[in-house]
MARDREN-57677 format. One record per residue (C-alpha): residue number from 1; residue in three letters; x, y, z. Coordinates in steps of 0.25 Angstrom, whole numbers, plus 5000, padded with zeros to 4 digits. Layout:
! MARDREN-57677
+------+-------+------+-------+------+
! vose ! dokol ! east ! north !   up !
+------+-------+------+-------+------+
!  NUM !   ALA !    X !     Y !    Z !
...
+------+-------+------+-------+------+
***
This chain:
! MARDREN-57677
+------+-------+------+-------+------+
! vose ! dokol ! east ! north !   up !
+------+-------+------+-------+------+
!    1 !   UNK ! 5000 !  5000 ! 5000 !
!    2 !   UNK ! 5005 !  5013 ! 4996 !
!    3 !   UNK ! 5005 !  5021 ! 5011 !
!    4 !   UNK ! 5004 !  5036 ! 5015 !
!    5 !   UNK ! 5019 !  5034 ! 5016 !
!    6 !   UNK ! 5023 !  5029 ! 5001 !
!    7 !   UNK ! 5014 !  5041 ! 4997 !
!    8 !   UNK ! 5020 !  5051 ! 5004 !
!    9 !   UNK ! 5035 !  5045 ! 5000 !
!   10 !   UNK ! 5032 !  5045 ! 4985 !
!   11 !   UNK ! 5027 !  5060 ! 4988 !
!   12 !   UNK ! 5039 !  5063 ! 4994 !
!   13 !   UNK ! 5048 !  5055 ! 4984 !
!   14 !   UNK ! 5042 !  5064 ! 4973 !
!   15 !   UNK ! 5044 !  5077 ! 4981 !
!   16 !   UNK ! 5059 !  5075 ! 4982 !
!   17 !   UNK ! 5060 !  5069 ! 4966 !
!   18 !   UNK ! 5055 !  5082 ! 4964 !
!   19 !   UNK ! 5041 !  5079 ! 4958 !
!   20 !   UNK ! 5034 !  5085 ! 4971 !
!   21 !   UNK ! 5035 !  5100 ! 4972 !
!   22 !   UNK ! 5036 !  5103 ! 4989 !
!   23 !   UNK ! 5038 !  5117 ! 4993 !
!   24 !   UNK ! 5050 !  5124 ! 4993 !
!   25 !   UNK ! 5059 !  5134 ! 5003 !
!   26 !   UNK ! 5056 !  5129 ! 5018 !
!   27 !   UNK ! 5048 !  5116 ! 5013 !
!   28 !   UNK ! 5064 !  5110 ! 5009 !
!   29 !   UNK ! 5067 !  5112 ! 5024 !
!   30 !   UNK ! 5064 !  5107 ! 5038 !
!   31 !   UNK ! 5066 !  5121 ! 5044 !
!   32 !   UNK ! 5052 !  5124 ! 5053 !
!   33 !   UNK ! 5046 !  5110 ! 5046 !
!   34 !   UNK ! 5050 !  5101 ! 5055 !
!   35 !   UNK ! 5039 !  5089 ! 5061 !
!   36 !   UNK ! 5030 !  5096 ! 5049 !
!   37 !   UNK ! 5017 !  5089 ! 5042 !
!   38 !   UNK ! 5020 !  5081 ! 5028 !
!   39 !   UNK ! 5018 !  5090 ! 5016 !
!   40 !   UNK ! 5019 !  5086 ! 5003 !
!   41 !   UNK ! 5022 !  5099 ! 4998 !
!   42 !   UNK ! 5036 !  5100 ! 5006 !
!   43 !   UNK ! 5047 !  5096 ! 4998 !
!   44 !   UNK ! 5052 !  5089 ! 5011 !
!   45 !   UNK ! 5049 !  5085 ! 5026 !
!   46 !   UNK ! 5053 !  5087 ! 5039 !
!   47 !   UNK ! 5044 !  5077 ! 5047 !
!   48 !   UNK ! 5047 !  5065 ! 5052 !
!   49 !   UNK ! 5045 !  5057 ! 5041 !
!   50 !   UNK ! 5052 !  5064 ! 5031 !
!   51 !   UNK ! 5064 !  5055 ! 5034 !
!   52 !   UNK ! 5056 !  5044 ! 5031 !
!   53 !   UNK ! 5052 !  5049 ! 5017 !
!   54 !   UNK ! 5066 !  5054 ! 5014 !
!   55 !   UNK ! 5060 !  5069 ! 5012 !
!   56 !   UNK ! 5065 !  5077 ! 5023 !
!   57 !   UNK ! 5071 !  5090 ! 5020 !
!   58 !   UNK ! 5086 !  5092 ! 5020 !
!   59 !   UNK ! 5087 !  5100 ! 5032 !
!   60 !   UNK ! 5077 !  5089 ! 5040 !
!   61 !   UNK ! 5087 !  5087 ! 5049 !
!   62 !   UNK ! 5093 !  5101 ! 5054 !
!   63 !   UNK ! 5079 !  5105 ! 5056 !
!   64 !   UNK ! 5072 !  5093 ! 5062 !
!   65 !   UNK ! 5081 !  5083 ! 5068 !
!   66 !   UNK ! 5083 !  5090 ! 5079 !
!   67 !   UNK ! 5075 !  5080 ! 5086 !
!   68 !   UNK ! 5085 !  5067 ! 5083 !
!   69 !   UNK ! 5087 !  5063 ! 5098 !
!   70 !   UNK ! 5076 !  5057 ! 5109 !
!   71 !   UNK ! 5083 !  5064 ! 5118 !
!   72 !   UNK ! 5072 !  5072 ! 5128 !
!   73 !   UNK ! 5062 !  5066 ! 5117 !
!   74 !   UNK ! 5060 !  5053 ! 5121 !
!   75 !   UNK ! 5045 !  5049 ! 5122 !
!   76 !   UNK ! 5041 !  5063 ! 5114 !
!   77 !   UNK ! 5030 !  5064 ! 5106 !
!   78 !   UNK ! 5029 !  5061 ! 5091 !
!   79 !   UNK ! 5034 !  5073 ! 5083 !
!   80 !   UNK ! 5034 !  5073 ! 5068 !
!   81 !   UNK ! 5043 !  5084 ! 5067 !
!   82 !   UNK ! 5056 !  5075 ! 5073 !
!   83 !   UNK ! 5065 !  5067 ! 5066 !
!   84 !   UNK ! 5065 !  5055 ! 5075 !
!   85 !   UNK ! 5057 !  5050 ! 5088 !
!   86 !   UNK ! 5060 !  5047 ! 5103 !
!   87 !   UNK ! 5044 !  5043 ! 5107 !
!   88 !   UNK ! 5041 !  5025 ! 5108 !
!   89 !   UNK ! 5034 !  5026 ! 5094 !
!   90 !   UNK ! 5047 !  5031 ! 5087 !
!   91 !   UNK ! 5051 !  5015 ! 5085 !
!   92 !   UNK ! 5039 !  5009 ! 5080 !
!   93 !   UNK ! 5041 !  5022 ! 5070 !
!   94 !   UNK ! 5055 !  5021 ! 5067 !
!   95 !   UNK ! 5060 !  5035 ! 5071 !
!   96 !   UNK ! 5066 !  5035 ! 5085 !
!   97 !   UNK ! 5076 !  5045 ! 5087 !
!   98 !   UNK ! 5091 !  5038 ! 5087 !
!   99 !   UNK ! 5092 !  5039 ! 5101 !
!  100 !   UNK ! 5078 !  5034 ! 5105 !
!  101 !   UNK ! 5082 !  5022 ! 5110 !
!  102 !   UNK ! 5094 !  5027 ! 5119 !
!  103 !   UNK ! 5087 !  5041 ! 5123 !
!  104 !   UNK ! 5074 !  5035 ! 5127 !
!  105 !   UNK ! 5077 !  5023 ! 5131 !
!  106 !   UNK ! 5069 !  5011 ! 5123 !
!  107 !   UNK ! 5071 !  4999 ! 5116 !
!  108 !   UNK ! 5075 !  5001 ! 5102 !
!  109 !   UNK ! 5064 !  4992 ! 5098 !
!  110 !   UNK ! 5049 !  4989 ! 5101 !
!  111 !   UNK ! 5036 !  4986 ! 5094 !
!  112 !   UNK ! 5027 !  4993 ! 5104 !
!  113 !   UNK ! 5028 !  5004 ! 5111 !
!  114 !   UNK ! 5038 !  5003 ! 5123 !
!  115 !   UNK ! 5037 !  5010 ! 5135 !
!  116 !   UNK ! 5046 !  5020 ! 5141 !
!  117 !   UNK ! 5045 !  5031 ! 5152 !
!  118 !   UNK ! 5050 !  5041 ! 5140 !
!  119 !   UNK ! 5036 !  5043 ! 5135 !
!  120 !   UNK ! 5030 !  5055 ! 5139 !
!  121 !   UNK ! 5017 !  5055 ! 5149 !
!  122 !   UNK ! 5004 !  5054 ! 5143 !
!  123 !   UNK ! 4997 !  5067 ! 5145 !
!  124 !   UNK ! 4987 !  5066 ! 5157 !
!  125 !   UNK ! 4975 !  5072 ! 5147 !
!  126 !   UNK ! 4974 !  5072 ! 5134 !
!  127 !   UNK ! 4983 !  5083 ! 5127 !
!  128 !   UNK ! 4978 !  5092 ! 5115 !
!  129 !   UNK ! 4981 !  5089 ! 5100 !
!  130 !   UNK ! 4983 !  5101 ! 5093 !
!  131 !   UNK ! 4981 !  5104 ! 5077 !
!  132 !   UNK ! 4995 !  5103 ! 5073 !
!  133 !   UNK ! 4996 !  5087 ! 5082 !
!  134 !   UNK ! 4984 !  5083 ! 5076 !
!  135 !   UNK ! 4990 !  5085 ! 5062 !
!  136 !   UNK ! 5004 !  5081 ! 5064 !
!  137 !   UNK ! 4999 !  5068 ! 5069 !
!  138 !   UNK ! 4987 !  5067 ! 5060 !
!  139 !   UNK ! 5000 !  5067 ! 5049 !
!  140 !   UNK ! 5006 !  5056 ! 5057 !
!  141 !   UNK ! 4994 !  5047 ! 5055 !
!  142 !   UNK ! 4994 !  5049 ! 5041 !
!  143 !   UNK ! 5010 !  5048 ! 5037 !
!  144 !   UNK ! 5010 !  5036 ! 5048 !
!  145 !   UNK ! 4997 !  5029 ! 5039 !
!  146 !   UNK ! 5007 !  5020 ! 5031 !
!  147 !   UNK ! 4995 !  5009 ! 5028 !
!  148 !   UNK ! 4987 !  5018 ! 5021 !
!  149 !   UNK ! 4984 !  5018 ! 5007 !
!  150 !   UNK ! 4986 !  5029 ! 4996 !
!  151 !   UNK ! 4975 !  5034 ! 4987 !
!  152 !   UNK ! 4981 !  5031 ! 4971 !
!  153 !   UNK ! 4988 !  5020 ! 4975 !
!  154 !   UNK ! 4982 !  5010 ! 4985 !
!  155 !   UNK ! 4968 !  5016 ! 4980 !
!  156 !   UNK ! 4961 !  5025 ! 4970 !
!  157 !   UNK ! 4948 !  5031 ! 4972 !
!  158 !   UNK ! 4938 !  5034 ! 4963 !
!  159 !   UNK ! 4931 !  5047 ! 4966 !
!  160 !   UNK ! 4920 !  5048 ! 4957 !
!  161 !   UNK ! 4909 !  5058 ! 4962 !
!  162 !   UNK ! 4909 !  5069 ! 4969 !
!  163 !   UNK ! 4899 !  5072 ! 4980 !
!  164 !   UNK ! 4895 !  5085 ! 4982 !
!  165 !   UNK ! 4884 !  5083 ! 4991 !
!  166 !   UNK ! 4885 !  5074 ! 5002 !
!  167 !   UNK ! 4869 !  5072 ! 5003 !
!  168 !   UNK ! 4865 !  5067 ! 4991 !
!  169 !   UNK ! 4869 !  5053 ! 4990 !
!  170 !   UNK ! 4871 !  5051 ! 4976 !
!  171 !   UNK ! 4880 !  5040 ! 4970 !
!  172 !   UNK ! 4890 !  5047 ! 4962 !
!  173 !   UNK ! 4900 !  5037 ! 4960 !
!  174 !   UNK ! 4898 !  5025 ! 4951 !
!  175 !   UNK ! 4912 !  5018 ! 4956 !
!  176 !   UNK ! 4920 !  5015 ! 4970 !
!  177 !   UNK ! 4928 !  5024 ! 4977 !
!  178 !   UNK ! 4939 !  5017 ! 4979 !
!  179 !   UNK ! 4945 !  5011 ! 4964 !
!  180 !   UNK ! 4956 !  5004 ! 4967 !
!  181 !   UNK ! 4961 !  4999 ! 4980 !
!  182 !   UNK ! 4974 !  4992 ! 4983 !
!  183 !   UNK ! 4969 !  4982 ! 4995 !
!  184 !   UNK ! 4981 !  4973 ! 4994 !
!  185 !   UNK ! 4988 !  4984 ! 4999 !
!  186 !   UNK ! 4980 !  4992 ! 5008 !
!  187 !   UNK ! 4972 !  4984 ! 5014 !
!  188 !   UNK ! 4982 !  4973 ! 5020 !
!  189 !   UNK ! 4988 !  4982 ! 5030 !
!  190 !   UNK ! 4983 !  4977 ! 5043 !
!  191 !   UNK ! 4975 !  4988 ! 5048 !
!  192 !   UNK ! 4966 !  4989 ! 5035 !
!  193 !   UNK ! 4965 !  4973 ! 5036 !
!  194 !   UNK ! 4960 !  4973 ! 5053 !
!  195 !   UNK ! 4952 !  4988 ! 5049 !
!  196 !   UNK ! 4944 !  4980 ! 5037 !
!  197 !   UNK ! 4942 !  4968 ! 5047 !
!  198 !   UNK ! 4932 !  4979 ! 5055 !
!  199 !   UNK ! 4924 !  4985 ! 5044 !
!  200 !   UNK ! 4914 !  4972 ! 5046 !
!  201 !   UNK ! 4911 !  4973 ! 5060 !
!  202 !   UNK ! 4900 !  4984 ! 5061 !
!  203 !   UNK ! 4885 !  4986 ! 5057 !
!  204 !   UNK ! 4882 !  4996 ! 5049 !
!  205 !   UNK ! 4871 !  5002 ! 5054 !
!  206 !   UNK ! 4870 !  5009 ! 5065 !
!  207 !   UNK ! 4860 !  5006 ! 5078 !
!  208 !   UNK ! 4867 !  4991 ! 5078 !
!  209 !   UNK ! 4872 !  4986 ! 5089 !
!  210 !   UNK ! 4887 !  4982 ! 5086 !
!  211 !   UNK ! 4893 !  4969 ! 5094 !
!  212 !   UNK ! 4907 !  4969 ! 5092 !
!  213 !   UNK ! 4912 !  4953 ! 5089 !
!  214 !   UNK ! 4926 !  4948 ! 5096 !
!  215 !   UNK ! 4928 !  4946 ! 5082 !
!  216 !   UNK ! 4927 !  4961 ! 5078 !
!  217 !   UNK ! 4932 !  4965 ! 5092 !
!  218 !   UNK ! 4945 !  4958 ! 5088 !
!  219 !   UNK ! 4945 !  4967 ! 5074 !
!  220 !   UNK ! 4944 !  4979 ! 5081 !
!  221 !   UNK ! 4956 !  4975 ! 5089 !
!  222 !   UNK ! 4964 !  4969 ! 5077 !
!  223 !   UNK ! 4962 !  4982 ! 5070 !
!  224 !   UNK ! 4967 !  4992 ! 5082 !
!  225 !   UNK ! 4979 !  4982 ! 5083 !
!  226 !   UNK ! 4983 !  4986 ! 5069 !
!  227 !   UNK ! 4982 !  5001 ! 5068 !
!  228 !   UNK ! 4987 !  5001 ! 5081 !
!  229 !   UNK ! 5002 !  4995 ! 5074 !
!  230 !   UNK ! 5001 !  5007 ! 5065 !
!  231 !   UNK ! 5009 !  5020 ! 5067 !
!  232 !   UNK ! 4997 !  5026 ! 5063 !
!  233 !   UNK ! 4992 !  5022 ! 5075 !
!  234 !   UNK ! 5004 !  5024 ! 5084 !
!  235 !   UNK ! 5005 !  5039 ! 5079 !
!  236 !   UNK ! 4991 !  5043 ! 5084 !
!  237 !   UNK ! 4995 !  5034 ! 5096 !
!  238 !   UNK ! 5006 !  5042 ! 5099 !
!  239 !   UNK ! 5001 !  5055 ! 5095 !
!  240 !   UNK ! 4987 !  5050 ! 5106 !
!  241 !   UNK ! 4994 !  5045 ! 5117 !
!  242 !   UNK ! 5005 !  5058 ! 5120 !
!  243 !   UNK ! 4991 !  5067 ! 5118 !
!  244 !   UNK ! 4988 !  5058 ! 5130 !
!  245 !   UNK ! 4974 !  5056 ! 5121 !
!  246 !   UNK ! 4975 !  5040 ! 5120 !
!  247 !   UNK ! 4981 !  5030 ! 5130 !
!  248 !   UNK ! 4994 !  5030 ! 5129 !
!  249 !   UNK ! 4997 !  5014 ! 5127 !
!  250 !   UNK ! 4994 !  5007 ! 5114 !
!  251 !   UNK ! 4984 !  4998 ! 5120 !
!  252 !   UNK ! 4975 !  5011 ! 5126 !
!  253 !   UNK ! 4975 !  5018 ! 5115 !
!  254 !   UNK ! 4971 !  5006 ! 5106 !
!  255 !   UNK ! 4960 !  5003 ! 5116 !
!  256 !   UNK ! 4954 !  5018 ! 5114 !
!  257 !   UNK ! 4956 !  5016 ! 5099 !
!  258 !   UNK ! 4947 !  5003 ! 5101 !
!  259 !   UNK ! 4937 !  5012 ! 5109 !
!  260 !   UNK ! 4937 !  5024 ! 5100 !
!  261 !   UNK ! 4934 !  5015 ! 5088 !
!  262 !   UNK ! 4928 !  5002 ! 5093 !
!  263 !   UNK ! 4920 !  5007 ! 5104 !
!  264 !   UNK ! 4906 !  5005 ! 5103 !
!  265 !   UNK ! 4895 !  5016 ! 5103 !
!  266 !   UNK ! 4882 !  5019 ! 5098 !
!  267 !   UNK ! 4876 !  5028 ! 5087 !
!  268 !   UNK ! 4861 !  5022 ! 5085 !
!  269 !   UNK ! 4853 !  5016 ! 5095 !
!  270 !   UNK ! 4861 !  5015 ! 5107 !
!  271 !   UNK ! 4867 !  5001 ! 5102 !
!  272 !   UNK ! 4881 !  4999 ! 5100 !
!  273 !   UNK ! 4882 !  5002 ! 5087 !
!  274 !   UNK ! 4895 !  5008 ! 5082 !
!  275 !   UNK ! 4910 !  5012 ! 5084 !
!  276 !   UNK ! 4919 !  5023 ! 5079 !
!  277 !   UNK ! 4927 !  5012 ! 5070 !
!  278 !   UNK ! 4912 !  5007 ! 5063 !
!  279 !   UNK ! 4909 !  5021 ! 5061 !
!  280 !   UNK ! 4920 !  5027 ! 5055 !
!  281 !   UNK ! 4926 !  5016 ! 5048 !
!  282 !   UNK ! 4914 !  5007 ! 5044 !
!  283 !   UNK ! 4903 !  5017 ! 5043 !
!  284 !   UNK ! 4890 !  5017 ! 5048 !
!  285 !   UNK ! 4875 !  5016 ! 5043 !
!  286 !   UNK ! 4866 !  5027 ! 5052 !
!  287 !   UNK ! 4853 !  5031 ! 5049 !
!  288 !   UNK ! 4853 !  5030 ! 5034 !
!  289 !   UNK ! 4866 !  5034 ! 5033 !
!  290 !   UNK ! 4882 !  5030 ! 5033 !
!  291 !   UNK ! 4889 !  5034 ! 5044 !
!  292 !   UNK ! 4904 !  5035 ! 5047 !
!  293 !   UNK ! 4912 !  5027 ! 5037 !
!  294 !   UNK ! 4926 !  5035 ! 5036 !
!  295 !   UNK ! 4935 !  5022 ! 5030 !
!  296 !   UNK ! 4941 !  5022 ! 5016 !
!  297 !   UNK ! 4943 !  5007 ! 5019 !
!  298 !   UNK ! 4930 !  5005 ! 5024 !
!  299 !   UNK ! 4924 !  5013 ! 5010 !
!  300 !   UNK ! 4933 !  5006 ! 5003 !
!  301 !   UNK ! 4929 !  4991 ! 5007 !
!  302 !   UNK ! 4914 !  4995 ! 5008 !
!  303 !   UNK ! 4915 !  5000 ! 4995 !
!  304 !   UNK ! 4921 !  4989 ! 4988 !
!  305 !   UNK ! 4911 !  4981 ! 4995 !
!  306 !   UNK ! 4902 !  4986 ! 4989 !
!  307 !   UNK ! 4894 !  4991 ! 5003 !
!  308 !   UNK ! 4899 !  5007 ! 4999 !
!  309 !   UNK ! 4895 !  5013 ! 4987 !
!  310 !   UNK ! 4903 !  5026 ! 4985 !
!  311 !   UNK ! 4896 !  5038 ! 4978 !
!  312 !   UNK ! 4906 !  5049 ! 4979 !
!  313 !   UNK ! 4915 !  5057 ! 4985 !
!  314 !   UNK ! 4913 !  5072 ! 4993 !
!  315 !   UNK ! 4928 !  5075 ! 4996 !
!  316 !   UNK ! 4941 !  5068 ! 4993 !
!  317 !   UNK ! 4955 !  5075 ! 5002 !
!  318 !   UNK ! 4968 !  5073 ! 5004 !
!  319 !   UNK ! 4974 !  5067 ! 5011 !
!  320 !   UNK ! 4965 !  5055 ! 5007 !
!  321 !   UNK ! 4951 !  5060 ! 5013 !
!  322 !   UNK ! 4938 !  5057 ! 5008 !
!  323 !   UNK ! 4923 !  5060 ! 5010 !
!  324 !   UNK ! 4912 !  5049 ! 5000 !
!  325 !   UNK ! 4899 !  5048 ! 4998 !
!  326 !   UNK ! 4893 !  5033 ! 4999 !
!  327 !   UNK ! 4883 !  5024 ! 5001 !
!  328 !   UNK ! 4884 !  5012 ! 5010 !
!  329 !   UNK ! 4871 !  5003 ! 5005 !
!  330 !   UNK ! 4860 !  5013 ! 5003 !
!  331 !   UNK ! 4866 !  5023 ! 5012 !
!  332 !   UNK ! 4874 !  5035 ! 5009 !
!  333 !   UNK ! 4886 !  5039 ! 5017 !
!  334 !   UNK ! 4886 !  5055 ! 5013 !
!  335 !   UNK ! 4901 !  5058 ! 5015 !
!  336 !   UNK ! 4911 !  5047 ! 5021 !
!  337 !   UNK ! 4925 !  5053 ! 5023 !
!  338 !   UNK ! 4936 !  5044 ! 5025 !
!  339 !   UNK ! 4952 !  5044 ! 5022 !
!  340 !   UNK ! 4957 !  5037 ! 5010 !
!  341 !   UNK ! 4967 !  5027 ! 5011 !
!  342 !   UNK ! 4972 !  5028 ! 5027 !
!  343 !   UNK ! 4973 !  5016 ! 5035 !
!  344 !   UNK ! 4963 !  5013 ! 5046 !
!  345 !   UNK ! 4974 !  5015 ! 5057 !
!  346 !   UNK ! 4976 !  5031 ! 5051 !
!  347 !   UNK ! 4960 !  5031 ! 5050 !
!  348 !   UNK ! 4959 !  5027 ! 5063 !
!  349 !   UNK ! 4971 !  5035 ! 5070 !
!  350 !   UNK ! 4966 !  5048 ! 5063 !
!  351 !   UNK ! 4951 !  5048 ! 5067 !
!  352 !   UNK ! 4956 !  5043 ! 5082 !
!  353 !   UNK ! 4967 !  5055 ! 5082 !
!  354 !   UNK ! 4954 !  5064 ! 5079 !
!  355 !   UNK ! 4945 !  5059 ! 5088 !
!  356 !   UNK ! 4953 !  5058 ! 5101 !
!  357 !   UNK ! 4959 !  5072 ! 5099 !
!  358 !   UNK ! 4947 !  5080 ! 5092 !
!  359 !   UNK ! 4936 !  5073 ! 5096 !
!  360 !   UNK ! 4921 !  5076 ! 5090 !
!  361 !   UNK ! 4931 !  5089 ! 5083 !
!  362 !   UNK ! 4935 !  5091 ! 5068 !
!  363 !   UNK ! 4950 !  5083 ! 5070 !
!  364 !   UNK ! 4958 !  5095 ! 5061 !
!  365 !   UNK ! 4973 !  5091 ! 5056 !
!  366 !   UNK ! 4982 !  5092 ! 5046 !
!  367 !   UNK ! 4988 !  5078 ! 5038 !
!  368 !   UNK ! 4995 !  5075 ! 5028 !
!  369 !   UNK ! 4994 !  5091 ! 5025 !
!  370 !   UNK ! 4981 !  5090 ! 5024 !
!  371 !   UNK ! 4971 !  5098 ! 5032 !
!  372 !   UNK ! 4962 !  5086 ! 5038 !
!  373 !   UNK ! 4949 !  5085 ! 5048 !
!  374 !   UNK ! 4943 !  5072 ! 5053 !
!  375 !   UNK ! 4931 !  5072 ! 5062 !
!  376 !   UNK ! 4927 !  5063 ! 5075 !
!  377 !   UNK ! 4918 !  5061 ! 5083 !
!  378 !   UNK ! 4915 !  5052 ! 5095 !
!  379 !   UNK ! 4903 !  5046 ! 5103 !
!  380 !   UNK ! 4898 !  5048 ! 5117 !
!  381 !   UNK ! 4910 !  5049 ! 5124 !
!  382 !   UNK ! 4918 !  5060 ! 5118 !
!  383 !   UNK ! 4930 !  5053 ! 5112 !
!  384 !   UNK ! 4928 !  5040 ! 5116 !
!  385 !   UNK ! 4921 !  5033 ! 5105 !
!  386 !   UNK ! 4924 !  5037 ! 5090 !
!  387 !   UNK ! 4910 !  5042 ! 5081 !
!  388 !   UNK ! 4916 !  5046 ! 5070 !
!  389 !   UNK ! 4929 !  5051 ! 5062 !
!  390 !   UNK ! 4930 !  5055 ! 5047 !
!  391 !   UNK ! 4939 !  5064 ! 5040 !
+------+-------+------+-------+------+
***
């Protein structure tokens, strides 16, 4: 599969051939750009991953390496604008400082997260997330999401209609969405293979009482494990538990994940009938209408399936956002937004990043140099059960 990472090296392979354009004067040097966003209109870079994809700029160094030693940074929190790391992800990411081991005293190698009495204190309430930490770890997420497929090459879509109003349920579209779709590839990474496995376990209509199965119970759980080995995962983690927002071990924070998206509530009758996951993921039949549905996996299987029938489209952004108009059986969904080609663990990261630090709020960031919003809300307790999430 052709990930987020392969695109944006071949981008950056054409911008120092020479075929790319970037900008010119303080865009070819580090000086007041150090720990800054990806653009692709900068010749070079001077993150953290410019070293990675080769595309730092000449002066990278002198300007931002002053940060090259753990020393009185041991346990610090992740920072994009320094050239190496001294916190207990920096291993699992390959990008320890030199003198990790020996300043901060750990064993060179580990395959979960080791425990030391460098770490810094988890905050005794919550702390705020500004504007500018949302984005930077909103960019994170999306450079970090290296199972997701690209539009062009893992799939081609086939817009056909566009919907200009929302309200009038009119087919305008004689083919599928999605033309072309290289499964083989994207679909055998293991989080799209224990996602898929949960698309079946949920009634559509609402006002049903859902008995969840050991046998489903055991989905759910199979499917947290996997996003959970991601570094998609681990950088929201990261980013959570230092805000003191999430517990701070892996097994909490799994466990409130599980509750966020798997816990139970009801939205028709009193029964339990619902749960953030089925809503957003699978989508929902309520009172003659589809509701939730915010999966371009989902839309795509349904689709091929022949259970969605796609009629148009009212928006398509980058990067990879889009907002459809379809019908499931007989009845319409007026506009489903989802993302195009992430991975469920960045759907999933993304929407639980939003929801925990602007809950029932417009969750406003910048990725991928895009200006971006997604919405969420939750249900009865405020921010303990997820309702809904869409960009």
């Amino acid at each position: 599969m052709a990930s987020r990472r392969s695109a944006t090296v071949l981008l950056l392979m054409l911008a120092t051939s020479g075929c790319y354009k970037g900008t010119s004067g303080a865009a070819g040097s580090c000086a007041g750009r150090c720990g800054e966003n990806y653009n692709s209109g900068n010749s070079c870079h001077c993150n953290d991953l410019c070293d990675r994809y080769s595309n730092c700029c000449s002066d990278y160094n002198a300007f931002c390496n002053s940060q090259a030693s753990c020393a009185s940074r041991c346990g610090e929190n992740y920072n994009s604008g320094h050239a190496c790391h001294c916190n207990d992800l920096c291993g699992r990411y390959d990008n320890c400082c030199s003198d990790y081991n020996s300043v901060c005293q750990v064993t060179p190698t580990t395959t979960t997260r080791p425990t030391t009495t460098t770490l810094p204190p988890v905050p005794s309430s919550p702390l705020p997330v500004t504007g500018a930490e949302l984005s930077r770890i909103a960019d994170d997420l999306w450079y970090s999401d290296f199972n997701s497929a690209t539009e062009g090459v893992d799939f081609n879509l086939n817009l056909q209609g566009f919907i200009t109003s929302t309200g009038q349920n009119t087919d305008y579209s004689s083919s599928r969405l999605f033309s072309y779709m290289n499964e083989n590839s994207v679909f055998s990474a293991d989080t799209f293979t224990a996602f898929t496995a949960l698309l079946d376990n949920y009634i559509a209509r609402t006002g049903n009482t859902e008995s969840v199965t050991s046998a489903e119970a055991a989905e759910n759980e199979a499917f947290l494990t996997e996003i959970m080995k991601t570094q998609v995962m681990a950088r929201l983690h990261d980013f959570l538990r230092w805000k003191g927002i999430v517990p701070y071990d892996e097994a909490g924070f799994k466990a409130r994940l599980e509750e966020i998206w798997f816990g139970r509530y009801s939205r028709e009758g009193g029964r339990l009938d619902t749960s953030g996951f089925e809503h957003v993921f699978v989508g929902e039949i309520k009172n003659g209408q589809v509701s939730g549905m915010h999966s371009w996996v989902r839309f795509y299987l349904a689709e091929k399936s022949g259970q969605f029938d796609y009629a148009g489209y009212i928006f398509k952004r980058q990067p990879g956002t889009i907002g459809v108009q379809f019908r499931w059986g007989s009845v319409w969904k007026n506009l489903g937004a989802f993302f195009l080609g992430t991975s469920p663990e960045f759907d999933m990261a993304l929407y639980t990043l939003c929801f925990l630090t602007r809950t029932d709020d417009t969750c406003q960031f910048t990725m991928a140099g895009r200006e971006m919003r997604v919405i969420t809300y939750s249900w009865l307790d405020r921010g303990r059960y997820l309702a809904t999430a869409y960009p």
